[in-house]
C-alpha positions in Angstrom: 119.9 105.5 121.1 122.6 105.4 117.9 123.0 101.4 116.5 125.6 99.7 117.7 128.5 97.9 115.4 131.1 95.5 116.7 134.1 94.1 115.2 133.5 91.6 112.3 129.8 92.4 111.6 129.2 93.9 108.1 129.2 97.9 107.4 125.5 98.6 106.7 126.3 102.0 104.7 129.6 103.5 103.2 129.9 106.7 106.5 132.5 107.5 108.6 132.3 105.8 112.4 133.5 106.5 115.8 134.4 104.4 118.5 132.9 104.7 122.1 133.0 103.0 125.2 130.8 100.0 125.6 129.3 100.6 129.4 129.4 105.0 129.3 129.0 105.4 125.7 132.2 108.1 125.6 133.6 109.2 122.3 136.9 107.8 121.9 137.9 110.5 120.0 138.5 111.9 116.4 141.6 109.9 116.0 139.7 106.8 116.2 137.1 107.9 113.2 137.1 105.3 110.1 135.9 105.3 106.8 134.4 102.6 106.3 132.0 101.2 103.1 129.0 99.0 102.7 129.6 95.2 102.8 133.2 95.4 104.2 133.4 94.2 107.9 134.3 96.1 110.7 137.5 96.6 111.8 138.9 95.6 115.4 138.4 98.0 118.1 140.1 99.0 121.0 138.9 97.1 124.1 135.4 97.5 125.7 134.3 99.6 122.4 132.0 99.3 119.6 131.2 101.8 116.0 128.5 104.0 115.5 127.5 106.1 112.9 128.9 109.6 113.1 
């Protein structure tokens, strides 16, 4: 299973992530996708969701 990121914890690697649901592990959805770099924390999330890698 993909690592899981959740809101404050620090971007391990400059990617693009995705959110998805917490308990079915559903996409969220391309307009949810951040770019995000290495060192900056991650941003908040909609409720019940955390990042991964895309």
């Amino acid at each position: 299973m993909p690592e899981k990121f959740w809101p404050g914890q620090e971007v391990p690697k400059t990617a693009i992530y995705g959110l998805y649901h917490d308990r079915t592990g559903k996409y969220a959805g391309k307009e949810h996708d951040r770019p995000l770099r290495k060192g900056d924390p991650f941003p908040r999330a909609v409720k019940d969701h955390h990042y991964r890698e895309k």
